[in-house]
Each structure stands twice: as structure tokens, then as C-alpha cells.
C-alpha positions as CSV (number, residue, x, y, z in Angstrom):
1,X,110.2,112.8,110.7
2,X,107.7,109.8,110.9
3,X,104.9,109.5,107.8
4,X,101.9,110.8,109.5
5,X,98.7,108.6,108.4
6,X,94.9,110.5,108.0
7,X,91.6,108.6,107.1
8,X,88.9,110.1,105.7
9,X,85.9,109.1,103.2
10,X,85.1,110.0,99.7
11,X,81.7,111.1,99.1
12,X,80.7,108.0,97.2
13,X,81.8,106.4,101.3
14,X,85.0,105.1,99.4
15,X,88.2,105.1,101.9
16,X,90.8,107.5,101.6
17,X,94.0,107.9,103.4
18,X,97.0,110.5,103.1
19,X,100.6,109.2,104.4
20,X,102.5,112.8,104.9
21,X,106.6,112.9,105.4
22,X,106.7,116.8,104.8
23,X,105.5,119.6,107.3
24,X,103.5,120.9,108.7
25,X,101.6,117.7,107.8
26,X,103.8,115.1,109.2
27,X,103.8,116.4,112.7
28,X,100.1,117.3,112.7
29,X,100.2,121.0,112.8
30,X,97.8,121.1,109.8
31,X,95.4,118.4,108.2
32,X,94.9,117.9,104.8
33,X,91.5,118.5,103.0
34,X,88.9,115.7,104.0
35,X,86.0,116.6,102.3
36,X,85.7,115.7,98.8
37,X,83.2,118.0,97.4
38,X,81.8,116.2,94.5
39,X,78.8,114.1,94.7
40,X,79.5,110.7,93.4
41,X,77.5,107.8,92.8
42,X,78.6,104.6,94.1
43,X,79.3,102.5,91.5
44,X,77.7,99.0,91.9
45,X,80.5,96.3,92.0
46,X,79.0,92.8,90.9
47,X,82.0,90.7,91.1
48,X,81.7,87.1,90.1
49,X,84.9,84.3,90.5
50,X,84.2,80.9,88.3
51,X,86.2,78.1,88.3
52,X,87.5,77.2,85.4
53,X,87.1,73.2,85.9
54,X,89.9,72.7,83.0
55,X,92.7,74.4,84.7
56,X,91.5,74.5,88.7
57,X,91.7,78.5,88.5
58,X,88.7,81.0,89.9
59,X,88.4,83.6,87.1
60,X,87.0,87.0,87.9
61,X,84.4,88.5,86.1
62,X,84.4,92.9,86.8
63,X,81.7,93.5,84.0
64,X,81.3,97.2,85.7
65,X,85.0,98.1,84.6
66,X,84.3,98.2,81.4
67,X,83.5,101.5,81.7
68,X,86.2,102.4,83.6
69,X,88.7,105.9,83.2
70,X,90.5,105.7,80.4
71,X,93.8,107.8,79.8
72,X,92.1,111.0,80.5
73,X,93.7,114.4,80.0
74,X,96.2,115.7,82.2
75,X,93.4,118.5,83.3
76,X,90.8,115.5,83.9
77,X,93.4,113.4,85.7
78,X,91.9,111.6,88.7
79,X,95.0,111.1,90.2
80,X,96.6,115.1,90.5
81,X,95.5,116.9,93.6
82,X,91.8,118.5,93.6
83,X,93.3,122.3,92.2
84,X,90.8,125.6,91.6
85,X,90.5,125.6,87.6
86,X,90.4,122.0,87.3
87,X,87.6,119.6,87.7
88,X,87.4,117.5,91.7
89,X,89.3,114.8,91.4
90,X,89.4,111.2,94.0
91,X,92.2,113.4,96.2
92,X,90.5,116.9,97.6
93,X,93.2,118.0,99.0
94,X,95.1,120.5,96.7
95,X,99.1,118.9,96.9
96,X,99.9,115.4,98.9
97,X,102.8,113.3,99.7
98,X,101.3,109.7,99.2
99,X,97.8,109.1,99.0
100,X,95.9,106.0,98.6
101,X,92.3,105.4,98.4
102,X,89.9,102.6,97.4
103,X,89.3,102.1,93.5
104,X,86.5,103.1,92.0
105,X,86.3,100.5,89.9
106,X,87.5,97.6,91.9
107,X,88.0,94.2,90.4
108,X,87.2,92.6,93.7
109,X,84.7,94.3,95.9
110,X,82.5,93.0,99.1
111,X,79.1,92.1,97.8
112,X,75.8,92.4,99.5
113,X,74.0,90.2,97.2
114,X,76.2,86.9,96.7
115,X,76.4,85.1,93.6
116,X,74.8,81.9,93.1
117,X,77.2,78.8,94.2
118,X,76.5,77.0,90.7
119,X,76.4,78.9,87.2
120,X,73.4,77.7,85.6
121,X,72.9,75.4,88.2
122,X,75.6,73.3,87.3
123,X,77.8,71.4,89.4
124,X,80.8,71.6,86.9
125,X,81.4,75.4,87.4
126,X,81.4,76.5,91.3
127,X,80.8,80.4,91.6
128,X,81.4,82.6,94.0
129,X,81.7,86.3,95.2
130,X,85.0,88.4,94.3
131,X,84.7,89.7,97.8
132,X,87.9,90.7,98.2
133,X,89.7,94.8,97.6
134,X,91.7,97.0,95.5
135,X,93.6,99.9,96.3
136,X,95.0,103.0,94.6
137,X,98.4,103.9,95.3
138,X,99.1,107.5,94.3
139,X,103.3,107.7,94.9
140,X,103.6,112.0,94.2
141,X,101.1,114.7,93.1
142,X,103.8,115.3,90.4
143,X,101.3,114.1,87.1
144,X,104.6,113.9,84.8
145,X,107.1,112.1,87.7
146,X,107.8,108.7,88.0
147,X,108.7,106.4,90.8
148,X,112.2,106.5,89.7
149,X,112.3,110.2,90.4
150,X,111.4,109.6,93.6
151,X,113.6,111.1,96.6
152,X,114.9,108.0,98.7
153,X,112.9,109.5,101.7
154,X,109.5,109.7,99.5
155,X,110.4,106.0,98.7
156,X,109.9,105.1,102.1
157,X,106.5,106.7,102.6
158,X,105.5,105.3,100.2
159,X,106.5,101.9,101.6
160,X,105.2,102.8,104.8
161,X,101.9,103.1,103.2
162,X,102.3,99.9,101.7
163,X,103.3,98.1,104.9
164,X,100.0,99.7,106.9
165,X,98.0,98.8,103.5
166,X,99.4,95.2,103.8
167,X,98.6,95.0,107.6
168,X,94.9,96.2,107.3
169,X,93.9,94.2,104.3
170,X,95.2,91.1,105.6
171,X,93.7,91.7,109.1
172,X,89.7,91.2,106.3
173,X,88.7,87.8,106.5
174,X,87.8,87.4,103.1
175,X,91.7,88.1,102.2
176,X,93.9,85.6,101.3
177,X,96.8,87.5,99.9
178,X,98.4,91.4,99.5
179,X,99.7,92.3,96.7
180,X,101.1,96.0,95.9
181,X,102.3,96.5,92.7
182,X,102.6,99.2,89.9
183,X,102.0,99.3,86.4
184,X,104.3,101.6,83.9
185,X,103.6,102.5,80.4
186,X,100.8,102.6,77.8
187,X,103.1,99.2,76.5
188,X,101.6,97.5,79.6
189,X,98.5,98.3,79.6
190,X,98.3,101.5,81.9
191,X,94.8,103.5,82.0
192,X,96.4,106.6,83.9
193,X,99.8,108.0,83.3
194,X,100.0,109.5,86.4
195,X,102.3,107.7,88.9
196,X,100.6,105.3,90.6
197,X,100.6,101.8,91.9
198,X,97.5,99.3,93.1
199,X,96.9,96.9,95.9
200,X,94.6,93.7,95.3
201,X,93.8,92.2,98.3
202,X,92.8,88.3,96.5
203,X,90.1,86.5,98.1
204,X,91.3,83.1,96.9
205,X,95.5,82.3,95.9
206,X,96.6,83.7,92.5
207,X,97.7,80.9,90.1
208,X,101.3,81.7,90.7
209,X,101.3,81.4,94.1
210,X,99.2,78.4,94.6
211,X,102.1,77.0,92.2
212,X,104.9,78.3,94.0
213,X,103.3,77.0,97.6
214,X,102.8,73.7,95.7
215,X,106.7,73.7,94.6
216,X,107.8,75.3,98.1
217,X,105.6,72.5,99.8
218,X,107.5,69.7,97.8
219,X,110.7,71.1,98.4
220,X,110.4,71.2,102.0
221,X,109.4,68.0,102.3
222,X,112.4,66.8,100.2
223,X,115.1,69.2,101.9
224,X,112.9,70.8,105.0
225,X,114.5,74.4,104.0
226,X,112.1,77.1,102.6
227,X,112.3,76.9,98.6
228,X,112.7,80.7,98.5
229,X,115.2,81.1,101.3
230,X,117.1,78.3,98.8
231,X,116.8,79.6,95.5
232,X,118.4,83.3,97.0
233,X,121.4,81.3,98.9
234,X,122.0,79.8,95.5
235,X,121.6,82.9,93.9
236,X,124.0,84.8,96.4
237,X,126.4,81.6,96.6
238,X,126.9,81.2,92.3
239,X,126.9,85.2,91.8
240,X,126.6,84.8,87.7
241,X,123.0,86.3,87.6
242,X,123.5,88.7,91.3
243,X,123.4,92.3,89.8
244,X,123.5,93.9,93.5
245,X,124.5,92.6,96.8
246,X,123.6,94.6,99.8
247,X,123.8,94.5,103.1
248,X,120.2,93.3,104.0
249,X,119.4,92.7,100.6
250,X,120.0,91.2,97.2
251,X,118.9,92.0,93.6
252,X,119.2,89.2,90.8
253,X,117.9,87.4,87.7
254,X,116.4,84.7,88.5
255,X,117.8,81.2,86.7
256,X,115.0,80.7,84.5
257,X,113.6,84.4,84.0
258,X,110.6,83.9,81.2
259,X,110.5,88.2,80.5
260,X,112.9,89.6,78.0
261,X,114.3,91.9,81.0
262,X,113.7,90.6,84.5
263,X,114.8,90.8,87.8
264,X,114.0,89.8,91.7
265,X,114.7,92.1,94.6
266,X,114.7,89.6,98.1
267,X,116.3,90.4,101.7
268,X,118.3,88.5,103.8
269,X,116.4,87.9,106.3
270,X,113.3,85.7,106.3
271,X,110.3,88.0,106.5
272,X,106.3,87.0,105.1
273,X,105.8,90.7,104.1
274,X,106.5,94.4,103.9
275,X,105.0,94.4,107.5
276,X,108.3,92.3,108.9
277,X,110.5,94.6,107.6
278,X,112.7,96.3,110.3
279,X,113.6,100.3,109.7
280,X,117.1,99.6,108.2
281,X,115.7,97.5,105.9
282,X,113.2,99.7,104.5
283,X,116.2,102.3,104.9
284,X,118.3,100.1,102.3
285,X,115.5,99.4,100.7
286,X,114.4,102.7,100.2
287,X,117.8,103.6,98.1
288,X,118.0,100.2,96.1
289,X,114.7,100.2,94.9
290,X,116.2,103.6,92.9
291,X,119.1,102.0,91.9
292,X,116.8,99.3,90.3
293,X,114.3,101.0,88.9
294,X,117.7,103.5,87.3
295,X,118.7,100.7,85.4
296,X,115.8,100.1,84.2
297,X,115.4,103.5,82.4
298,X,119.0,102.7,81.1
299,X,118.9,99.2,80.2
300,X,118.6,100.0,76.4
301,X,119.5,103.6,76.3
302,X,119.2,106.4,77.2
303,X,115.8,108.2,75.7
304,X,113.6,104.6,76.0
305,X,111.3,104.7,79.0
306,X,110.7,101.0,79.8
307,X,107.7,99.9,80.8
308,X,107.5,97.6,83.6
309,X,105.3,95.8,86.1
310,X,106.8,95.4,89.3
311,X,104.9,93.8,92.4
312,X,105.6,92.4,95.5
313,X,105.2,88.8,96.1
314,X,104.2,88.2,99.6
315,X,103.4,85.4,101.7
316,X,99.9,84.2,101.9
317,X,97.7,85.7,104.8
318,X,96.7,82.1,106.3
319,X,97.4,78.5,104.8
320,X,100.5,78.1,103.1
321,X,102.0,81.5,104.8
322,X,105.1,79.1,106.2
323,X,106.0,78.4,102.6
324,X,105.6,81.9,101.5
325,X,108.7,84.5,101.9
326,X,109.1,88.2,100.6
327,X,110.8,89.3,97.0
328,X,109.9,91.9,94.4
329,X,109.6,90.7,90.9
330,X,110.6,93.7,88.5
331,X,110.0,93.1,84.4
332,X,109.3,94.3,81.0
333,X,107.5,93.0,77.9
334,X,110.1,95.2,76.0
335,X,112.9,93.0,73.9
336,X,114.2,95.6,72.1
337,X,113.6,99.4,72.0
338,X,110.3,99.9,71.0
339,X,109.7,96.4,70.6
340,X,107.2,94.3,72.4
341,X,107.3,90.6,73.5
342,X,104.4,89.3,72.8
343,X,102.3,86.7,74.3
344,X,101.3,84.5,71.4
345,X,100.5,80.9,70.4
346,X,102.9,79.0,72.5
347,X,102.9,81.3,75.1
348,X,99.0,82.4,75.3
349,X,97.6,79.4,74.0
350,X,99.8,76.7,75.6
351,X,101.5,78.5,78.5
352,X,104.8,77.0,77.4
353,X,107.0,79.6,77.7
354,X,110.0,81.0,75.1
355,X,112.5,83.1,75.6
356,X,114.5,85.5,73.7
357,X,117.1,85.6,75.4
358,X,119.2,84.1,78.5
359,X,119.4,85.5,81.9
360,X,122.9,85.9,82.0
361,X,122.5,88.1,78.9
362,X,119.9,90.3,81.5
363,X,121.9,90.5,84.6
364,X,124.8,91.7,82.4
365,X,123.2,94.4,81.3
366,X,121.7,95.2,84.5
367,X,125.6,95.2,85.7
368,X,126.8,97.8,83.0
369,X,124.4,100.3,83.3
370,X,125.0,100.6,87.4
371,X,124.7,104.3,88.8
């Protein structure tokens, strides 16, 4: 059955859509709830990127998320479907497949009222407008599931959603790149516990990318091959850090992995982003994503829930797209059970990164704990 897509509007005029796989949604027989009862007031986004003049980045100042949800009760969850006894919630329909809907409290936002070009006047720091988007990605009404639990088919709607997500937002002409991504554990940072994942749609290049189109650039020039494409033949071709190798895609730890547990997921084929994909590889994609995310829950043992951050790195929407090429990035703060790798001096202060331990070590593990 195909994922069925339906748009409709929050009352605060906020964007929501439900992606249905299950009946009698899916064929269009029934339509979920549109109308969300509660009567919200916008909340005024006044998004501001400087540059910092010392490192060439835009930093984005969201002062209005400060007040932002934070780890409410499961009866006050935002996220769970809108059910009688229980307070409205940002979903009004009362059970859902995958639903995604535009974040309340957006770090980027289109603004009415641009920023000033100069703060202060100055020429030193440029401003300007965060007017860019972000997403919530709700992957199950389930509050205590997890991505992992996931059945392979709900992975794919999910995806799906994704791949329409990615295709819309880049189509803005404020965007410059998509990226989806989800967030797991109170270790990481995570607001809501229900299952969920976010799309930012940037308005300028994140740091890492512009540095991975500068070093894609230069390695082109020295080679002409794509620096990506390269680095997953090498991969593929040494097989010491290769944990899976599929059919239309490869998972593996990458040579110089900074995170105590890390690992890349990349296909075969040369694709910009989840919207290139072809059905059997979102098919194979759909079951190794599980297989991933399994080891993961097992690669210490088997009662510690890792968190993790995984997000998909795709290719920029205009300048620099040619350099850019598809690949999860999966990781985890977590160096030990219940221990954290934290970010300090050399890391925070210097960005000179130190590891704890060696990628071979990783993709070993990763290897041992295997469905």
C-alpha cells in the first residue's frame, strides 16, 4: 500500500501533514482529524544569524526558545495523539502512522521584519535573518516506542515522509540545505521523550558541510572523483572498519571517527538525497536502518539504551550540490555504560579533537553484536 500524504493547518496556521501506510487511511476511505481544536497563539520567531568574524561561521540566535517544552509528562505530551481525557496536543487526530508538522518553536523561521545588516552598526559583524524552517518528525503515536521498534514497513513511511519533506523544503529559496535527523536520550539533550525526529531546513551551509565541500572541492581538483564516492570505495575495498555490506548499501566506521561509538550508513549509488533514492533502495534501507540502530541498543549490553544522534547528511540544495553525496552519520556521546564523553577543554575550547578509543575497536563491536 503506498503512504497516503494529508495537509492541513494548526490553529496557530502552523503546517501539518499525516503520511498513513495503514487502512482505511492509506487508500483514502477515511481522513484523519484536521481541525485542531485549541486556540493557539503564534509564537513570534525573531531569528537573528551573526557572523562570527573570528571563525567565518553565521551563529543563530532563537531567544524565543527559551521558553520552549520541556520534558513534559507523558499526559501533557505534545507529541501523543490528541485523546478524550487528555489535554489537545500539536496532532488532533486521535492515533497516526507518521506525522510531521512545523515546530512551534523553530530555530529558523521566515521573518517579516528583517534584522538589521550590521549589529550595532558595525561593519565587523554582518547580520542577517534566520529565515530558514524546522520540522517535527513524529515516527509512531506509540509515547514509550522507539525508532528501533519500528516495523520495517513503518520505517519506510517514515522515509517517505522524509523524502517529500526533503523535496518541499529545498524547492524555498531561502534553503540552502535539508537535514532530517533524530535526537535520542535525556544524555543528548532531548526535550521530549516521545519518538521523534526534526528537519532544519539551513538558510546558509552548516560548518561541517562548508568544510566537507571545501575538502570535496580540493579533492576533485586533485583526482576529479567525488571525495565521498572515494572515501566509501576505500571503505568497501579495505573492509577493516565495514560492519555491513549490502546490496545497494554499506554501513562502516569511518577512518577517523571523533565519537566514542560511530558509524556511517552510504549507498552505492551516487544520489544528492533521500529524494534520489529508487524503491529498492529505500526497501533495503528500510530493514538495515533496524539492523543499525539494533546494535546500537546492544553495543554495551543488554539493559543500556544508548543515546544517539543520527542525521542524514545531504547534498547542498544549490552551490556545491556536485560535491555533495548522501550518507547517514549514526553516534553516541556514551564511552562506557552510563558514561558520557564530554566535550571539554581541548575539544570545546580548541576543537582539536581526542579520542578514546580507535575505530577498529568500534566496528568490532558493531560486528559482534549482529542480529
Amino acid at each position: 500500500m503506498p503512504t497516503r500524504k494529508t495537509r492541513t493547518h494548526l490553529s496557530d496556521g502552523r503546517e501539518l501533514f499525516y503520511f498513513d501506510d495503514t487502512e482505511p487511511y492509506a487508500s483514502g476511505s477515511a481522513t484523519r482529524e484536521l481541525h485542531d481544536s485549541r486556540e493557539l497563539a503564534a509564537v513570534e520567531a525573531a531569528s537573528a544569524m551573526r557572523y562570527d568574524v573570528l571563525t567565518g561561521e553565521w551563529v543563530t540566535l532563537a531567544a524565543h526558545r527559551m521558553d520552549r517544552t520541556f520534558q513534559p509528562t507523558t499526559d501533557e505530551c505534545p507529541l501523543c495523539p490528541t485523546r478524550p481525557g487528555r489535554p489537545a496536543t500539536e496532532i488532533p487526530a486521535g492515533d497516526y502512522d507518521v506525522a510531521v508538522f512545523e515546530n512551534r518553536f523553530p530555530s529558523f523561521a521566515p521573518c517579516a521584519d528583517p534584522a538589521s545588516e550590521l549589529v550595532d552598526g558595525e561593519q565587523l559583524w554582518p547580520q542577517r535573518t534566520a529565515d530558514g524552517r524546522c520540522e517535527v518528525v513524529c515516527f509512531t503515536s506509540e509515547h514509550d516506542g522507539s525508532f528501533a521498534e519500528l516495523s520495517a514497513a513503518r520505517v519506510r513511511t517514515v522515509l517517505e515522509a522524509l523524502r517529500d519533506r526533503t523535496r518541499e523544503l529545498s524547492a524555498l529559496p531561502s534553503v540552502a540545505q535539508v537535514y532530517c535527523f533524530e535526537n535520542r536520550g535525556e544524555e543528548i539533550g532531548v526535550t521530549l521523550t516521545h519518538p521523534h525526529g526534526q528537519i532544519y531546513a539551513y538558510p546558509t551551509l552548516p560548518p561541517r558541510t562548508a568544510a566537507l565541500l571545501r575538502q570535496a572541492e580540493l579533492h576533485r581538483r586533485r583526482t576529479g572523483r567525488s571525495l565521498l564516492r572515494t572515501v566509501l570505495d576505500a571503505e568497501r575495498r579495505v573492509g577493516t572498519r565495514v560492519v555491513v555490506d549490502g546490496e545497494r548499501w554499506t554501513a562502516y566506521v569511518p577512518a577517523a571517527a571523533r565519537w566514542p561509538v560511530e558509524l556511517h550508513l552510504a549507498p552505492h549509488r551516487d544520489v544528492a538525497d533521500l529524494t534520489e533514492l529508487d524503491d529498492a533502495e529505500i526497501d533495503e534501507l528500510s530493514h538495515l536502518y533496524l539492523d543499525v540502530l539494533g546494535r546500537l541498543d546492544r553495543f554495551f549490553d543488554p539493559v543500556t539504551r544508548l543515546p544517539y544522534i543520527a542525521g542524514w547528511h545531504q547534498a547542498p540544495v544549490g552551490a556545491g550540490r556536485e560535491l555533495g553525496r548522501l550518507h547517514l552519520q549514526v553516534f553516541s556521546l556514551m564511552r562506557s555504560p552510563h558514561r558520557m564523553k564530554y566535550l571539554a577543554g581541548s575539544e570545546s575550547g580548541m576543537g582539536a579533537w581526542i579520542s578514546d578509543t580507535t575505530p577498529e575497536r568500534i566496528a568490532a563491536r558493531f560486528r559482534e553484536v549482529a542480529p
